[in-house]
N, C-alpha and C positions, 0 to 999 in steps of 0.2 A: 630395738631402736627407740620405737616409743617409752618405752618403761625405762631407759637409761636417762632419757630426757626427762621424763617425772621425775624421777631420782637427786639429778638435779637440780631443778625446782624447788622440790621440797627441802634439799641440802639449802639452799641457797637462802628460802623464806626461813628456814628455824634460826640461820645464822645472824639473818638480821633482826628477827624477832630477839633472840637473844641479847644481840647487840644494843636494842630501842632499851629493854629492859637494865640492861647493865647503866647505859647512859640515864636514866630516870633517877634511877638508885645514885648514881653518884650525882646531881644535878640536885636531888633532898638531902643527901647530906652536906652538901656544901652550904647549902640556904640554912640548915643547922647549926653546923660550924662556923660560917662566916655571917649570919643573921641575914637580915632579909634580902630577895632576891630583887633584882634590876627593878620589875614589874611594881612587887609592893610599894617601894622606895618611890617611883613616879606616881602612884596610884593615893598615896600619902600627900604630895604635894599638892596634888593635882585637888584632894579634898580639901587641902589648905584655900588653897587658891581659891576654891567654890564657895566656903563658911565666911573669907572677905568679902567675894563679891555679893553674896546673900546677905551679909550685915549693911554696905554701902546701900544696896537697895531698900534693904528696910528702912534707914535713913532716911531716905530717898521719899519713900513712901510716906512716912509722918510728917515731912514738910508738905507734902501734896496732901494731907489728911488737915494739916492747920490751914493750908490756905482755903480747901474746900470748905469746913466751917464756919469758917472767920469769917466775921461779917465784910462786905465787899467794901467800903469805904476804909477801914480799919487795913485791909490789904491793900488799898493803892494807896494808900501815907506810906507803907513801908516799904512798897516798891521805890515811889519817891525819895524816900530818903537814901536808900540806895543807889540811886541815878547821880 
């Protein structure tokens, strides 16, 4: 009884191990065939999105680096003139 139930088992785990593998296999070829998968495609954007907001802040940054130098009378005329 025991060893029929092993048998089993082990029937059962090769089958889906087989099966993981089959679906792997076709899941790199399709990423071949059809170019990049779901993941890359967002993972692309997503670095797009990030090299924006890294440039905005740099921006960002050098106006906060002129107004820390600049002398302080020099910055509040241009604040003023801006009001």
């Amino acid at each position: 009884m025991f060893l029929n139930a092993l048998l089993v088992v082990l029937a059962f785990s090769g089958i889906m191990g087989l099966t993981s593998m089959f679906l792997s296999h076709r899941r790199s070829m399709a990423e071949i065939k059809y170019g990049k998968s779901d993941r890359e495609v967002a993972l692309t954007e997503e670095n797009g999105e990030l090299r924006e907001t890294v440039s905005l802040m740099q921006d960002r940054l050098a106006v906060l680096e002129q107004i820390a130098t600049d002398p302080a009378r020099r910055t509040a005329d241009e604040i003023e003139k801006l009001r």
